[in-house]
TORMAR-967626 format. One line per 4 residues: number of its first residue (from 1); their letters; for each residue x, y, z of N, C-alpha, C, CB. Coordinates in Angstrom, 3 decimals. Glycine has a CB too. Layout:
<nodes>
NUM	a	X Y Z X Y Z X Y Z X Y Z ~ ...
</nodes>
This chain:
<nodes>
1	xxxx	0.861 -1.180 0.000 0.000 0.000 0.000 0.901 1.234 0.000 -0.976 0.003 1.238 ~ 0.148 1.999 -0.939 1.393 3.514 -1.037 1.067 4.201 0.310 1.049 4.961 -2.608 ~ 1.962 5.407 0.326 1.913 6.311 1.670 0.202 6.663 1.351 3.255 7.984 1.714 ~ -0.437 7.480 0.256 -1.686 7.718 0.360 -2.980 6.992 0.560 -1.768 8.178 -0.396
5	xxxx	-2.319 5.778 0.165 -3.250 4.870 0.859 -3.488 4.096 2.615 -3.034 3.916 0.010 ~ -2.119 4.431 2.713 -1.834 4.233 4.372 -2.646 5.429 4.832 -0.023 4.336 4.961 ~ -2.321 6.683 4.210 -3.271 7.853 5.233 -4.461 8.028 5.077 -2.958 9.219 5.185 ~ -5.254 7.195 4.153 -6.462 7.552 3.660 -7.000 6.483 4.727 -6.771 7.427 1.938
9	xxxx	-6.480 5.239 4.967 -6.733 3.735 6.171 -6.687 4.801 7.056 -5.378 2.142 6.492 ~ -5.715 5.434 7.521 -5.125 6.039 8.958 -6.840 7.233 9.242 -2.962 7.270 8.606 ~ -6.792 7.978 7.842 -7.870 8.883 8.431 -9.115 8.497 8.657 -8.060 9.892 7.744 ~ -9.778 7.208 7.814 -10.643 6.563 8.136 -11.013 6.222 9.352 -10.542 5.837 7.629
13	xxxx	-9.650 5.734 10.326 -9.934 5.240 11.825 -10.304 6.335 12.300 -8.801 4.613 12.708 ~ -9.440 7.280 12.402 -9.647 8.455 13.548 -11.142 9.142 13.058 -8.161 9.808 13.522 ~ -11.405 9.080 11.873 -13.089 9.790 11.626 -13.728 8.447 11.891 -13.616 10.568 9.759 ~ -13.715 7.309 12.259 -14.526 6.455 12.666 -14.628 6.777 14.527 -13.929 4.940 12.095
17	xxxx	-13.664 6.931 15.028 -13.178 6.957 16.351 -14.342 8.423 16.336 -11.142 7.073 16.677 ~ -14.100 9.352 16.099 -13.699 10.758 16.100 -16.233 10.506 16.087 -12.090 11.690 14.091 ~ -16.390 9.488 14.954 -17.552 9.998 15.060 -18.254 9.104 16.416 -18.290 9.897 13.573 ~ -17.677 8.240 17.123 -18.134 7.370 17.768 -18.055 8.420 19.339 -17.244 5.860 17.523
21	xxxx	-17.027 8.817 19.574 -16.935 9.704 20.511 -17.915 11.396 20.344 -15.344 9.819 20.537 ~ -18.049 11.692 19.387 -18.980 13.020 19.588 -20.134 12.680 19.121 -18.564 14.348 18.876 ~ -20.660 11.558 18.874 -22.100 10.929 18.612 -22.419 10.463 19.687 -22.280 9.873 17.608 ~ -21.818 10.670 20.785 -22.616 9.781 21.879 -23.111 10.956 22.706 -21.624 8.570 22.856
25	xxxx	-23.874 11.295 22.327 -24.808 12.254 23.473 -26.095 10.979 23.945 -25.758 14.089 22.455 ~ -26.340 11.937 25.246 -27.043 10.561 26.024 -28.767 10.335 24.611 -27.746 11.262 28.521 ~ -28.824 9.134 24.811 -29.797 9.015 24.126 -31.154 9.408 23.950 -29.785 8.292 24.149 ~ -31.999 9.460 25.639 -32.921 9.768 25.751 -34.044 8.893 26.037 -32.946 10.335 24.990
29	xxxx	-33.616 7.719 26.460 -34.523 6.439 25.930 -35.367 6.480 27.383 -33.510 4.661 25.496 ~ -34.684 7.274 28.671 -35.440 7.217 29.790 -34.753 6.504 30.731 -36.675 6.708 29.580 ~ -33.457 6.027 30.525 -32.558 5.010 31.572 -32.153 6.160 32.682 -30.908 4.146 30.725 ~ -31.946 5.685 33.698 -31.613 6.839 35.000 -29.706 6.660 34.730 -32.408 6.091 37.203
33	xxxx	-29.841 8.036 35.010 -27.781 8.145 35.201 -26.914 6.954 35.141 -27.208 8.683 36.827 ~ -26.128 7.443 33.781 -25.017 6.058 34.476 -24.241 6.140 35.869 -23.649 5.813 33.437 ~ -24.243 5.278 36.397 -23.344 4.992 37.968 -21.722 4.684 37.351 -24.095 3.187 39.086 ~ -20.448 5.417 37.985 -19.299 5.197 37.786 -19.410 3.929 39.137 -18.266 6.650 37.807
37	xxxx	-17.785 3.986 38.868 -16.935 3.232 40.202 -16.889 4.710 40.994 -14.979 2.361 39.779 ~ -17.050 4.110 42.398 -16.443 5.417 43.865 -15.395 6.370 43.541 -15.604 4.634 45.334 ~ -14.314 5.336 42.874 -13.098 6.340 42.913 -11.915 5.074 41.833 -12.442 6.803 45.109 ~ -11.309 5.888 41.210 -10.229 5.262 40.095 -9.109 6.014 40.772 -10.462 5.655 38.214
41	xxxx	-7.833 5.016 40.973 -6.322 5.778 41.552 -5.950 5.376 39.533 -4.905 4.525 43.491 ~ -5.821 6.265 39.049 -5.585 6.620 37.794 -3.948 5.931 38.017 -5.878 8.422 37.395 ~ -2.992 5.997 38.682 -1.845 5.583 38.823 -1.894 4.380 38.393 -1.369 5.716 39.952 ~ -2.567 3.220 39.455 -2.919 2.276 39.339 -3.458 1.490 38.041 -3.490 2.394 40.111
45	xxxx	-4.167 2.342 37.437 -5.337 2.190 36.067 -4.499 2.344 34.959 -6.676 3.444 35.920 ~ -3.038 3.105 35.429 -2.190 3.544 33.691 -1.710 2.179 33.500 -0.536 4.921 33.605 ~ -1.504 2.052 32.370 -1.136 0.576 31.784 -2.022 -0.049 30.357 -1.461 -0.533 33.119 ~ -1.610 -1.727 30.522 -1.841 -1.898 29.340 -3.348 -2.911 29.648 -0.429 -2.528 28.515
49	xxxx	-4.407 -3.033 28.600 -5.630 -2.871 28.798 -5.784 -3.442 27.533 -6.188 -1.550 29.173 ~ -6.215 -5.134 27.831 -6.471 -5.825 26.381 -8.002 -5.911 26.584 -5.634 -7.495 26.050 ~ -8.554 -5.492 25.119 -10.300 -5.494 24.647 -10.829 -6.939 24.952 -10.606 -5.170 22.745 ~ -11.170 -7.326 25.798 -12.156 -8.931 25.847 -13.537 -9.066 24.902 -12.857 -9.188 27.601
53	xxxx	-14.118 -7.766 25.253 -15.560 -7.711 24.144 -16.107 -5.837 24.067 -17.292 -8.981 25.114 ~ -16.458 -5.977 23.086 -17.228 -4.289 22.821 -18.400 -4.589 22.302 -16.476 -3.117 21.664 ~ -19.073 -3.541 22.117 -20.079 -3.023 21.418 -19.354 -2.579 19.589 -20.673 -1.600 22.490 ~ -19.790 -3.715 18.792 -19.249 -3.031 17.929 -19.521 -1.459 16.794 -19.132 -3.987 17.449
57	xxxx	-18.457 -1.229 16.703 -18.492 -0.201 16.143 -17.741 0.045 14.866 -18.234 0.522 16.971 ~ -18.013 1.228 13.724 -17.102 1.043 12.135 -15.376 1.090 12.994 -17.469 2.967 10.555 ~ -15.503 2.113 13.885 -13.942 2.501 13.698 -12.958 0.923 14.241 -13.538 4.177 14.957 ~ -13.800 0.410 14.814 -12.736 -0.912 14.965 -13.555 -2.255 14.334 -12.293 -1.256 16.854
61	xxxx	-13.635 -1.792 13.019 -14.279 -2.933 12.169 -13.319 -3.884 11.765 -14.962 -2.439 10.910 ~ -13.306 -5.222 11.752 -11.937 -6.149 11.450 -11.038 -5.839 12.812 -10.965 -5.599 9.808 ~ -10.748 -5.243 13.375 -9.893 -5.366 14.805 -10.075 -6.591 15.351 -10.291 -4.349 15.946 ~ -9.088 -6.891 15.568 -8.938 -8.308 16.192 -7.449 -7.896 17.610 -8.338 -9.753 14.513
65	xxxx	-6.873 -8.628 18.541 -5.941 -8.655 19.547 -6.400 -6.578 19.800 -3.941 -9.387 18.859 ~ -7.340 -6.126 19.637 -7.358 -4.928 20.471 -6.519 -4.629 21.764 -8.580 -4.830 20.834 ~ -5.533 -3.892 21.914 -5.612 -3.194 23.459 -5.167 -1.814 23.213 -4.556 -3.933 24.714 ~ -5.489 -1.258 24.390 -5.079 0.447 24.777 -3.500 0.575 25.970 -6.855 1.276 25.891
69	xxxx	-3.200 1.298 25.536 -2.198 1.475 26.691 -2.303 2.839 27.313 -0.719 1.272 26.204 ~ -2.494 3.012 28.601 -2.935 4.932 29.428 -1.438 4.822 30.039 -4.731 5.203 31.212 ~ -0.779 6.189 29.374 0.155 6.557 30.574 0.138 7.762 31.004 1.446 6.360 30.363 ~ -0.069 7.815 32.276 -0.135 9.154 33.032 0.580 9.936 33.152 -0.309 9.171 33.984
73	xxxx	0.232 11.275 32.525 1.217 12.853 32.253 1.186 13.307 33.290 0.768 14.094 31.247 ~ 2.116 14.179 33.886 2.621 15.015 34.567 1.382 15.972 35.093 3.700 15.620 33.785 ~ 0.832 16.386 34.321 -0.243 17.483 34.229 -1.667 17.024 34.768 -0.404 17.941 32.688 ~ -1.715 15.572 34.826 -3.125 14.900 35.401 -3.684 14.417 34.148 -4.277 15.996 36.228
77	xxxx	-3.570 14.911 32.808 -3.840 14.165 32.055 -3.468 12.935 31.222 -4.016 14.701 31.723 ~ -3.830 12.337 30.758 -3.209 10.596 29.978 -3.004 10.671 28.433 -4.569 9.099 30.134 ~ -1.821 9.708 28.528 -1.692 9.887 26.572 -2.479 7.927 26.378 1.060 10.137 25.631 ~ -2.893 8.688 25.282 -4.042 6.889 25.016 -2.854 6.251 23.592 -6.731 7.350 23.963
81	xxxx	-2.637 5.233 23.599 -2.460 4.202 22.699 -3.535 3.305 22.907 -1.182 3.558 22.815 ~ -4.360 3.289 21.320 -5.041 2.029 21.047 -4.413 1.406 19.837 -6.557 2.230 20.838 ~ -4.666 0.323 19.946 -3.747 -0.786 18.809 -4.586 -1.709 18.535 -2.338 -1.619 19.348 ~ -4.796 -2.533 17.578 -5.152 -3.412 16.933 -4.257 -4.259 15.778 -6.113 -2.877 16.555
85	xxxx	-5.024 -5.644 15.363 -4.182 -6.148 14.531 -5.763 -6.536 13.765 -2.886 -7.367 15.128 ~ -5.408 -5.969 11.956 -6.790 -5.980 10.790 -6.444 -7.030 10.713 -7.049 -5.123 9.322 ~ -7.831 -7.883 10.863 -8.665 -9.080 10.383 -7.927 -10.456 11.133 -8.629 -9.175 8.522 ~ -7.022 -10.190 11.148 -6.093 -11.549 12.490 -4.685 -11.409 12.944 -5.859 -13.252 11.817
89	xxxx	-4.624 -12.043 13.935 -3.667 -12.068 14.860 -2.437 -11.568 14.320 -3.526 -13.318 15.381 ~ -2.120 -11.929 13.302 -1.091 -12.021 12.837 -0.799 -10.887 11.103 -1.067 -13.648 12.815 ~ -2.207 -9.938 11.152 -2.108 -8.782 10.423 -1.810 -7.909 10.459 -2.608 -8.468 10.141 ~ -2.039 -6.374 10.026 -1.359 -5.083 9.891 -1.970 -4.923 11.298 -1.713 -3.926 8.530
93	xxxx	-0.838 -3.764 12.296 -1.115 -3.028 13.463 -1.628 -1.949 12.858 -0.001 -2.747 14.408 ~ -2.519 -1.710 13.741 -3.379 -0.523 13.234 -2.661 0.637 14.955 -5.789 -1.126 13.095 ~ -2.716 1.548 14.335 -2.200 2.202 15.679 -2.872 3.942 15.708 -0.193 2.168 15.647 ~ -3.382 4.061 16.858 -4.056 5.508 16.579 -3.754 6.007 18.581 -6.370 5.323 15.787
97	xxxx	-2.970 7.150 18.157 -2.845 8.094 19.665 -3.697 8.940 19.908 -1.703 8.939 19.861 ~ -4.318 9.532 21.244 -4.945 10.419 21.885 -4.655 10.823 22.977 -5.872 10.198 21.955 ~ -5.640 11.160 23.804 -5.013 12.258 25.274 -6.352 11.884 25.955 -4.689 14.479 25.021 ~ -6.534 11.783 27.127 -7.689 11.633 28.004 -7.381 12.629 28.952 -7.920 10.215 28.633
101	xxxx	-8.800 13.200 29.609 -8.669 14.149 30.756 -9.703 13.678 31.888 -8.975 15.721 30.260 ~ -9.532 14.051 32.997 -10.530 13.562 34.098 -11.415 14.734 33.996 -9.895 13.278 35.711 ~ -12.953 14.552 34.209 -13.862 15.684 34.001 -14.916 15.399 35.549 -14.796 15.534 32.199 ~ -14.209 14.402 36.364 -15.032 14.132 37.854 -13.816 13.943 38.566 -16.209 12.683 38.034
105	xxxx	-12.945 15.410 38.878 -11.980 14.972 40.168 -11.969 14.102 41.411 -11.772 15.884 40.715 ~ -13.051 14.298 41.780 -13.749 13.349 43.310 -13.631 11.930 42.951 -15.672 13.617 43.730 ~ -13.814 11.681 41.538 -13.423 10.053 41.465 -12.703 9.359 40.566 -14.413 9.330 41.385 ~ -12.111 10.334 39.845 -11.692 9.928 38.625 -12.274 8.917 37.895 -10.593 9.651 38.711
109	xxxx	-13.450 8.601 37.887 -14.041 7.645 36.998 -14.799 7.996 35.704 -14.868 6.965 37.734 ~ -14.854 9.547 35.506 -15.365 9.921 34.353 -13.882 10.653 33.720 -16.812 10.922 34.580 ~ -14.183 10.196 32.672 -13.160 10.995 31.552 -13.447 11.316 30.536 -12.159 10.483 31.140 ~ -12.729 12.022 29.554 -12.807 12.100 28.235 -11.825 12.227 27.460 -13.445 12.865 27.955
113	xxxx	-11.943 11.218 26.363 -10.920 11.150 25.404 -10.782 11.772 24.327 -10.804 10.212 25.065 ~ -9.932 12.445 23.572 -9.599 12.710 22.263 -8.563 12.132 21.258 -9.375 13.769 22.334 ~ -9.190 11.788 20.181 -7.907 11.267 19.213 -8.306 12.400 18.596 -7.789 9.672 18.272 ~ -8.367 13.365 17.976 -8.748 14.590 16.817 -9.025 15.722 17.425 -10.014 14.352 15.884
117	xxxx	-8.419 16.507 18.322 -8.933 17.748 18.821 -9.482 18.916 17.774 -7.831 18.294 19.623 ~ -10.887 19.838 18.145 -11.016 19.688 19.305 -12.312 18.790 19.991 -10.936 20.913 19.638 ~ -12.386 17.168 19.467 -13.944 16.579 19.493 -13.223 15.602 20.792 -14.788 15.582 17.672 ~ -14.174 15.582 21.855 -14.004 15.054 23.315 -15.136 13.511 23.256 -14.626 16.545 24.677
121	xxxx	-14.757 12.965 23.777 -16.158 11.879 23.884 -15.910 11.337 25.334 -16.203 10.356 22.562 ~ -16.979 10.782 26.136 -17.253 10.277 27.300 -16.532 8.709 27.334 -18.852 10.342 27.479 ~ -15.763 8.788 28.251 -14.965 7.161 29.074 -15.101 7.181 30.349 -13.219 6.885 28.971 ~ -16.197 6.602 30.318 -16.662 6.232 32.228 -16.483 5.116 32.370 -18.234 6.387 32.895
125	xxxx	-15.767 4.988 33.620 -15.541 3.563 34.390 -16.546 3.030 35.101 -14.520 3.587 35.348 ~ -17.114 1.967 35.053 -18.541 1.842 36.048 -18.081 0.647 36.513 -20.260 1.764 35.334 ~ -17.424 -0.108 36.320 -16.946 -1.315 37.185 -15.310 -1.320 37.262 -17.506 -2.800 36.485 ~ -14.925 -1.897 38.336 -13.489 -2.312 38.300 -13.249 -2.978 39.284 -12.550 -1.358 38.247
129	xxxx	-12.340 -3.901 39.002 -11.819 -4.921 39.894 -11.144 -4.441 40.594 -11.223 -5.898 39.476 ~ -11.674 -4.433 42.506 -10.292 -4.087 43.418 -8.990 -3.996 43.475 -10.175 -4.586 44.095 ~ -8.464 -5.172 42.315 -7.045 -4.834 41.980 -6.935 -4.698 40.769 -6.087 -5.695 42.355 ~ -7.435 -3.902 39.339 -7.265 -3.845 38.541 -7.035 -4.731 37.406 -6.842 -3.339 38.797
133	xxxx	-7.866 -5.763 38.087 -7.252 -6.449 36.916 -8.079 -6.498 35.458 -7.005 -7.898 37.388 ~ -9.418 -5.895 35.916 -10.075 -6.318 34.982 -11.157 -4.560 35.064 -10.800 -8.129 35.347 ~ -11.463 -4.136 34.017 -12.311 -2.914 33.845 -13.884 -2.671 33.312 -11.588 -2.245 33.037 ~ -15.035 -2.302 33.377 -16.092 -2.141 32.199 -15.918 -0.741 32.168 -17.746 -2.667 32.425
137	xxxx	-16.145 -0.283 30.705 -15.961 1.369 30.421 -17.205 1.100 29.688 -14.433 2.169 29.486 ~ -17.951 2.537 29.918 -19.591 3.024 28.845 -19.686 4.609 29.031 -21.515 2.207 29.622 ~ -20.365 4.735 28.740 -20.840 6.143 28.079 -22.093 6.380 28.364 -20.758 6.253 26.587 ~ -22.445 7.184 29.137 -23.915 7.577 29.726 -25.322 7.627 28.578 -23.710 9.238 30.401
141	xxxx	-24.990 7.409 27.505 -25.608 6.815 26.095 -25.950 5.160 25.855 -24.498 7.178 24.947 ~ -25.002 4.574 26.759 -25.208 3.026 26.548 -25.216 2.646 25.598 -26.131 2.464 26.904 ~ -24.717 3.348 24.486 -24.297 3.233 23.035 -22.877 2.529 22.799 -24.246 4.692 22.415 ~ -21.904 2.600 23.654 -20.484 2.330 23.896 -20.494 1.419 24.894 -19.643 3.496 24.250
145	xxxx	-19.236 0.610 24.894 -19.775 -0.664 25.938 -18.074 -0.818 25.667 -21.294 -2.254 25.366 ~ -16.963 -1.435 26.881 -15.826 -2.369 26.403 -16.114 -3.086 28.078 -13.912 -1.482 25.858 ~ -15.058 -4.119 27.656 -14.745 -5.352 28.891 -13.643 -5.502 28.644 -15.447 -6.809 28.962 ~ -12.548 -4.843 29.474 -10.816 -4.703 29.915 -10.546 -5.421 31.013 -10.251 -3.197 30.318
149	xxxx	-8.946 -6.290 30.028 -8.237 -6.915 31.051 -7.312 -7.200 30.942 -8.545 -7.713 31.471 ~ -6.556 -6.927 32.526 -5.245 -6.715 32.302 -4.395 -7.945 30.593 -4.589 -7.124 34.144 ~ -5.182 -8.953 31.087 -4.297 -10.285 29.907 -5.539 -10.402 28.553 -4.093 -12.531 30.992 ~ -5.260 -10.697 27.814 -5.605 -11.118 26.825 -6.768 -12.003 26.581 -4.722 -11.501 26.502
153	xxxx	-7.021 -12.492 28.120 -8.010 -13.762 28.151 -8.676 -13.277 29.476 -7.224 -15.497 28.223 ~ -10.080 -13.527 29.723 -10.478 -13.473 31.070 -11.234 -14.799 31.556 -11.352 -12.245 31.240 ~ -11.327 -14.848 32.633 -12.371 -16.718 32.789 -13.413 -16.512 32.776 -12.396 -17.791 34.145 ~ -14.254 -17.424 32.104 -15.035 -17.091 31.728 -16.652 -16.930 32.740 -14.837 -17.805 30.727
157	xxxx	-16.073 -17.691 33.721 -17.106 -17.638 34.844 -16.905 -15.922 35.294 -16.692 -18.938 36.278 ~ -16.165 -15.507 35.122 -16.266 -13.698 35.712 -16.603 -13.127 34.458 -14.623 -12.790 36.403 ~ -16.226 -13.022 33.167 -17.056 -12.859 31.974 -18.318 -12.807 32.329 -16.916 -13.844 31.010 ~ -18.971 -13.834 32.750 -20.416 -14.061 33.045 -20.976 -13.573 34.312 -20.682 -15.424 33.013
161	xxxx	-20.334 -12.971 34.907 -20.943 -12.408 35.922 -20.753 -10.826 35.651 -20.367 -12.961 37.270 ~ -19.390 -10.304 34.850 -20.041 -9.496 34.533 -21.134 -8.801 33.399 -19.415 -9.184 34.715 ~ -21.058 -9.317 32.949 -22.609 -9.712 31.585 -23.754 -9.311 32.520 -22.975 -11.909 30.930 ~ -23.493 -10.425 34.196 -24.916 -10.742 34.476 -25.486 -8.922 35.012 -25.020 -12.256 35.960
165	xxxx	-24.176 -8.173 35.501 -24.466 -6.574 35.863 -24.913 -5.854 34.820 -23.264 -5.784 36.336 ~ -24.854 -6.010 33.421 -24.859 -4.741 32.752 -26.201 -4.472 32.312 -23.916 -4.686 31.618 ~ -27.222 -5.090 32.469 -28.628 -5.052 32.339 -29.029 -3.819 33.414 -29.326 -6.608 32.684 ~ -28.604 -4.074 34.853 -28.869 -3.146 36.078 -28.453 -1.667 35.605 -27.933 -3.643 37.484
169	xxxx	-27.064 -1.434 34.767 -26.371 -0.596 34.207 -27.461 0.304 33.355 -25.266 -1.305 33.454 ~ -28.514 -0.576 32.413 -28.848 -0.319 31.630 -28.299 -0.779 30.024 -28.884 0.639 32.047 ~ -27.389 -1.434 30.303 -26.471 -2.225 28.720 -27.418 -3.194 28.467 -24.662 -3.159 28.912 ~ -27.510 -3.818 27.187 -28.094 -4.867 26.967 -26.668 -6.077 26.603 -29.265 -4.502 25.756
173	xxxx	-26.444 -6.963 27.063 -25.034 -7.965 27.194 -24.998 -8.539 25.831 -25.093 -9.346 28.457 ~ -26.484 -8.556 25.548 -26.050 -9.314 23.849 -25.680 -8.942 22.636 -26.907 -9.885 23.282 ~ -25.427 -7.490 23.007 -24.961 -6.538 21.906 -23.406 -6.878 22.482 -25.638 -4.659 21.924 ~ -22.794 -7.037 22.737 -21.390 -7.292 22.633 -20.867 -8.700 21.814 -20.912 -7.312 24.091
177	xxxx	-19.650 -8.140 21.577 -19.078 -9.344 20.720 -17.850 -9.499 21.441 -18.834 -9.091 19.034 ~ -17.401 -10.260 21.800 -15.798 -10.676 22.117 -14.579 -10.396 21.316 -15.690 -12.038 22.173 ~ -13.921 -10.217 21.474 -12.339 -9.656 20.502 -11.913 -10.903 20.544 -10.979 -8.384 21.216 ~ -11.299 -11.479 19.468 -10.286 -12.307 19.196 -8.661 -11.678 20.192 -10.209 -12.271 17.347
181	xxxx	-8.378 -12.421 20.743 -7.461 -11.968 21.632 -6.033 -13.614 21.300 -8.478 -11.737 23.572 ~ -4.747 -13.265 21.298 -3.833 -14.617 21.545 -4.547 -15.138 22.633 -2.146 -14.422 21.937 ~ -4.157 -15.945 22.730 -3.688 -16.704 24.261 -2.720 -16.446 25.239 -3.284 -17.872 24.103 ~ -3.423 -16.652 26.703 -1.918 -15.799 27.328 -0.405 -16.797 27.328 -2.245 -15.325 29.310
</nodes>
């Protein structure tokens, strides 16, 4: 693929990303507030963060081994790496950077991300594992949905329990699809 065709792939993601994040205004459907987690030690939370299942969406169409990596700036805000590999394990890395900011100091569980300034979109944490090992992120739209973990694989009996929460959330569980992930 020539360079113009690499940037024409490249701009595709970020206007896929770019519309997924400023399209999510809350919907309206009548669901009460999304509920975060109490409190996120963002320290703790920077790291690397493999996709188990989403809500799919165009901008990570064919994504397969998804993860994000957050590392925490100086300033309180985060630089985002998301990565992917098109159509399998063993295809092109897809790679797209951004910046996240906390927009609920008291708990750090609401944020917002940008890959394309100046368009912001909602990353709320509403579940997390006492020790990080494992995350749910949504969007007060319930339009956006992921299931993060630290490894590549999660068991599947906690998979299923958290499925069994996201109804209470307001998510519907069967709109998710699982990521093709290696093995750990």
């Amino acid at each position: 693929m020539d360079g113009t065709g690499r940037l024409r792939n490249w701009l595709a993601l970020v206007a896929g990303m770019l519309a997924a994040l400023t399209g999510c205004a809350p919907s309206g459907r009548g669901l009460p507030p999304l509920q975060t987690v109490a409190k996120v030690d963002l320290q703790r939370y920077a790291g690397t963060w493999y996709e188990i299942a989403s809500y799919p969406h165009r901008f990570q169409a064919g994504c397969v081994a998804t993860r994000a990596v957050y590392t925490l700036r100086a300033d309180g805000s985060v630089d985002v790496s998301n990565e992917c590999r098109k159509d399998a394990l063993d295809g092109p890395l897809k790679t797209v950077t951004g910046k996240a900011r906390v927009v609920d100091a008291a708990s750090n569980a609401k944020l917002e991300v940008s890959f394309f300034w100046p368009f912001w979109g909602g990353y709320w944490i509403i579940d997390l594992d006492p020790d990080y090992r494992w995350a749910v992120v949504g969007h007060p739209s319930r339009d956006y949905l992921w299931i993060l973990s630290r490894t590549p694989t999660l068991d599947e009996a906690l998979y299923q329990q958290l499925l069994a929460r996201l109804p209470a959330r307001g998510y519907d569980p069967a709109r998710l699809h699982k990521t093709l992930q290696p093995e750990d």
